[in-house]
C-alpha positions as CSV (number, residue, x, y, z in Angstrom):
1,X,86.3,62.8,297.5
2,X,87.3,65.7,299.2
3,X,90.4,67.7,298.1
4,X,93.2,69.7,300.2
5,X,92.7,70.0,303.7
6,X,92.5,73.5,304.8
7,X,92.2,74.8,308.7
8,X,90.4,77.6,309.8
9,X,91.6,79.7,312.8
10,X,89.2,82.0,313.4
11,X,87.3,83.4,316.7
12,X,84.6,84.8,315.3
13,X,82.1,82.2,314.7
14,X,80.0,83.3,312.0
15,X,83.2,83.4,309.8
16,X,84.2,80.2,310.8
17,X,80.7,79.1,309.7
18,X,80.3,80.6,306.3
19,X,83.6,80.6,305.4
20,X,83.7,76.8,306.5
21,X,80.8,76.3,304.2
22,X,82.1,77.9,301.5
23,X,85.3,75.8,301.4
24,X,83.4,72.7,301.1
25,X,81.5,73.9,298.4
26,X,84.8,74.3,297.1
27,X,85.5,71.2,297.3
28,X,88.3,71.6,300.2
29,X,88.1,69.4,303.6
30,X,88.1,72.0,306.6
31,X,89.4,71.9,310.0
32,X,88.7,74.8,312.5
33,X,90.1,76.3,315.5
34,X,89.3,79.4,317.5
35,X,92.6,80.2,319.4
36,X,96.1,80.0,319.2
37,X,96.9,76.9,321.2
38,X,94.5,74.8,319.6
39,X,95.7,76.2,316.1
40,X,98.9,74.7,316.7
41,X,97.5,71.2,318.3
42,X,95.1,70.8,315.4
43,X,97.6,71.3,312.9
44,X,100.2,69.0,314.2
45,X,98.0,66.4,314.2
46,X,96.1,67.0,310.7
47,X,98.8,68.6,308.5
48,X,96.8,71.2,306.9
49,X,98.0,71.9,303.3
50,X,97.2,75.5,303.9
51,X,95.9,78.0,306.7
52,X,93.6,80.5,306.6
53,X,94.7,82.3,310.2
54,X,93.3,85.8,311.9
55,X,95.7,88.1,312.7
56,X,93.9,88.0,316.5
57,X,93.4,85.4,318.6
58,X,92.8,84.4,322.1
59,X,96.3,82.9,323.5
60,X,98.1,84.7,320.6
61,X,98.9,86.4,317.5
62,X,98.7,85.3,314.1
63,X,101.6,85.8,313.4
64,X,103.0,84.0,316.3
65,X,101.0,81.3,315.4
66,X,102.4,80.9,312.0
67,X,105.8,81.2,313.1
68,X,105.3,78.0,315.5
69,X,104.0,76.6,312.6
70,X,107.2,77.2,310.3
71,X,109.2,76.3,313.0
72,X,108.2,72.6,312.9
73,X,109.9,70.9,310.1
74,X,106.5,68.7,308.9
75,X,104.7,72.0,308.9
76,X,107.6,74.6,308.2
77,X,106.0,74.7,304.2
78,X,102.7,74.9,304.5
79,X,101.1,78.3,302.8
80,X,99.6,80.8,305.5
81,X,96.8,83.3,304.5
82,X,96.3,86.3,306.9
83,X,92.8,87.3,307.7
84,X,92.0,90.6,309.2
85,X,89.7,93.4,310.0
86,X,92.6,95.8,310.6
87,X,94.4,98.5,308.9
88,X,96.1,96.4,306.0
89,X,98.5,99.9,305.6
90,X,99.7,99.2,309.0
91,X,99.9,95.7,309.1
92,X,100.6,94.0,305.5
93,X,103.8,94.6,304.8
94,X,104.9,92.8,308.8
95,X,102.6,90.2,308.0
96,X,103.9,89.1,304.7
97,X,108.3,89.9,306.2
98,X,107.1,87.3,309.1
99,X,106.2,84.6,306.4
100,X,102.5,85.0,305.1
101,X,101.3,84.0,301.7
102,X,98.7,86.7,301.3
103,X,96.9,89.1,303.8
104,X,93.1,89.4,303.2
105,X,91.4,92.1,304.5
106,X,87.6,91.0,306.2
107,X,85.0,91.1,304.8
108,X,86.7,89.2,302.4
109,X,85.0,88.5,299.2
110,X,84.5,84.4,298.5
111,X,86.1,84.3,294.9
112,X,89.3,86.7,296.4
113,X,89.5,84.1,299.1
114,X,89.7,80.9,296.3
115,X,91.4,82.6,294.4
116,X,94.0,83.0,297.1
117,X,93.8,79.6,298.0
118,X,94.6,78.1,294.5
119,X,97.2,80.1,294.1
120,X,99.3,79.3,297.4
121,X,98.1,75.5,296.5
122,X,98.9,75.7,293.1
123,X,95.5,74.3,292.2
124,X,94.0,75.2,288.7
125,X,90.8,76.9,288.4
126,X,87.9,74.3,289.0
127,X,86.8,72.2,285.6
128,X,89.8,73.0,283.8
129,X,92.0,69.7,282.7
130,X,94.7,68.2,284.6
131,X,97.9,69.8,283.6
132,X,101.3,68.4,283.1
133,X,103.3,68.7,286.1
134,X,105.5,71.6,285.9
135,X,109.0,71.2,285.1
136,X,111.9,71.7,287.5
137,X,114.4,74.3,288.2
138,X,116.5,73.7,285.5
139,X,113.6,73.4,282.8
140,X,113.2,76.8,280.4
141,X,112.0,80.1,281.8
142,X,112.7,78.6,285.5
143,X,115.9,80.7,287.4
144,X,114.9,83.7,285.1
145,X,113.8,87.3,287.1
146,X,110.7,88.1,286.1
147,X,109.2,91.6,287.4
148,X,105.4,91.9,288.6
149,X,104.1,95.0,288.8
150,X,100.5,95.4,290.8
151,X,99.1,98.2,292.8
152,X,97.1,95.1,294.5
153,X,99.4,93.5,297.1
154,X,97.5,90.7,298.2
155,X,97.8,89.1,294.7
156,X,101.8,90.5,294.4
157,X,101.9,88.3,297.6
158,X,100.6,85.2,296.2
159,X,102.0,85.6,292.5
160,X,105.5,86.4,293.6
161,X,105.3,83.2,296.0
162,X,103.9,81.3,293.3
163,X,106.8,82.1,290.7
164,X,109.3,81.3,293.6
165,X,108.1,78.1,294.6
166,X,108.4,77.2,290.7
167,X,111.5,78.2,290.2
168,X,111.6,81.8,289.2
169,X,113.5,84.4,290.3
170,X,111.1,87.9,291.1
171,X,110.9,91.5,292.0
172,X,108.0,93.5,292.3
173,X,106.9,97.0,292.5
174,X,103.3,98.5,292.7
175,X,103.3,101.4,290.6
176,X,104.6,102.7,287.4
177,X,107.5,104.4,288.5
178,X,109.2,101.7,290.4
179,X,108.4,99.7,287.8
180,X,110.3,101.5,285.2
181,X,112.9,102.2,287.8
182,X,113.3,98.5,289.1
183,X,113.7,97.4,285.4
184,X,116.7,99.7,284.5
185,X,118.6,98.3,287.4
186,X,117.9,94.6,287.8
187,X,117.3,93.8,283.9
188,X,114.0,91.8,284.0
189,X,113.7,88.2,281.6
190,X,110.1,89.0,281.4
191,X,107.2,91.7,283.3
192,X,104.1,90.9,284.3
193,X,102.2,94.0,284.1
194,X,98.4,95.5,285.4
195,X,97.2,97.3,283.4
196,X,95.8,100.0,285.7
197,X,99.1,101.7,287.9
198,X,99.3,104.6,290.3
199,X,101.4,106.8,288.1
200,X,100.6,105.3,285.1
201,X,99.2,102.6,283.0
202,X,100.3,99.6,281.9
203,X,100.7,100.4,278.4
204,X,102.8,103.3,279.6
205,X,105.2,101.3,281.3
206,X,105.4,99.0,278.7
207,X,106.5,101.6,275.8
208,X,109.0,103.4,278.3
209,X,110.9,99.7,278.9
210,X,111.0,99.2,275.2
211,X,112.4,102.6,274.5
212,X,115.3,101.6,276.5
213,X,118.1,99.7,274.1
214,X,118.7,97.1,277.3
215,X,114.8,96.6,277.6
216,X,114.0,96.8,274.0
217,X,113.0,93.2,273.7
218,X,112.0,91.9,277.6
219,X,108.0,90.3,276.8
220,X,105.8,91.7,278.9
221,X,102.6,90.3,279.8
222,X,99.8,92.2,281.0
223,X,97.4,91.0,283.9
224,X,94.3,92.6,284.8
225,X,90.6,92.4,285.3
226,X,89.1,94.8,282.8
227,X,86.9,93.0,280.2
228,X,89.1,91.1,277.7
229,X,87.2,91.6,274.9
230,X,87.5,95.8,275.3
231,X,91.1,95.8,276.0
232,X,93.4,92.5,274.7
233,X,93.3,93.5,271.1
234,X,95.3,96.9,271.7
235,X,97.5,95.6,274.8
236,X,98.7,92.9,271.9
237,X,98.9,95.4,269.3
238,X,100.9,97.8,271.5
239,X,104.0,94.9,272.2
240,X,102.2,92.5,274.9
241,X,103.0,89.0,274.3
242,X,100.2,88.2,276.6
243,X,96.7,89.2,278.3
244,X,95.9,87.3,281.2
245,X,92.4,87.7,283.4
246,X,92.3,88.4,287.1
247,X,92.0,86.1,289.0
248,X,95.3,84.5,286.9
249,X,95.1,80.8,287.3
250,X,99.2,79.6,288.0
251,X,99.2,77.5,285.8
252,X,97.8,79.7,283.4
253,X,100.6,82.1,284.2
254,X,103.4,79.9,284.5
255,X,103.1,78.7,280.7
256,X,102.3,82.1,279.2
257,X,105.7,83.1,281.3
258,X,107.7,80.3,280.0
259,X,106.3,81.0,276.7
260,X,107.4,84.3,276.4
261,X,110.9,83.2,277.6
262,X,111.4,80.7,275.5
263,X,109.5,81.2,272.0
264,X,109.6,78.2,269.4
């Protein structure tokens, strides 16, 4: 059986056709379309549980696209991922203000692209067992600011969204100084740290927060893609309550957080 339905908007069709296969491999169904109008006909008809959308396309935008999309109320919550070849320095940051989950920057690589996916879907990582469903708002951990701090801001995009959507206050920064300096002024429940920061590492960060009397005690859980076995020992060691492997599965995340936040 085929899982979430995903469309493709896309005019390039050797990315509609490789990234269509890949999909389905990943066990996704797929529509496609290759310009604006038939983007939004295609998805009022199918409801799509995510879209994968270029930034440009014949008879609009992307971005125009996904706000007709929002606009309609049986579509106005369905996760949008922004594909493009261009600058992402110039066009990110008014990509993700207009309503995107992520922006992905072509050629994208297949397992940044899944990974993207499951975590605007909420999906666990393929072959891992079916998970309680997560508790509600008022369950413990949920309503509680947690800070992420990663220089990558595709995957701030999607975790921050993630955390939201499940009932958790955030704030981000990407790099070590905002970090530190976002901390002191909105008082963090918990940080979710990489390990590698412009201005600093992780395990930097984390021993300036808990020099501070008012941060002393805030867990902080460290996320990054260097090789576990090399590096969890000492971030543990050094006052992590957590390491946690890029790409982060959300559920994964979500129950190391609400660990950390509420310890037996």
């Amino acid at each position: 059986m085929l899982g979430k339905r995903v469309m493709l908007v896309d005019d390039d069709q050797d990315f509609l056709m490789v990234t269509s296969a890949l999909l389905r491999r990943g066990g996704y169904e797929v529509l496609v379309a290759t310009d604006a109008v038939s983007a939004i006909s295609v998805a009022v008809k199918q409801r799509p549980q995510a879209v994968v959308l270029d930034i440009g396309l014949p008879g609009g935008a992307g971005t125009t696209v996904m706000q007709h999309l929002h606009a309609l109320p049986q579509l106005a919550g369905v996760p949008v991922l922004i594909v493009s070849g261009r600058d992402p320095a110039e066009y990110r940051e008014a990509a993700l203000k207009a309503g995107a989950d992520a922006y992905l920057t072509k050629p994208i690589q297949s397992e940044d692209l899944l990974a993207a996916l499951r975590l605007a879907l909420d999906e666990q990582e393929p072959g891992q067992p079916d998970a309680e469903a997560p508790p509600g708002p008022s369950a413990g951990g949920a309503g509680q600011l947690v800070l992420l701090v990663d220089d990558d801001r595709d995957l701030l995009s999607l975790l921050a969204a993630t955390l939201r959507r499940r009932g958790f206050e955030v704030a981000v920064a990407a790099d070590a100084v905002s970090a530190v300096s976002l901390a002191v002024k909105q008082r963090p429940q918990a940080v979710v740290l990489d390990v590698g920061l412009p201005g600093g590492d992780g395990a930097t960060v984390m021993q300036r927060l808990h020099a501070l009397p008012q941060l002393a005690g805030v867990p902080v859980l460290f996320l990054s893609g260097r090789d576990p076995a090399a590096y969890r020992e000492a971030a543990l060691k050094a006052g992590a309550v957590a390491y946690l492997t890029k790409p982060v599965d959300a559920d994964e995340l979500v129950a190391a957080l609400r660990l950390a936040l509420n310890p037996a």
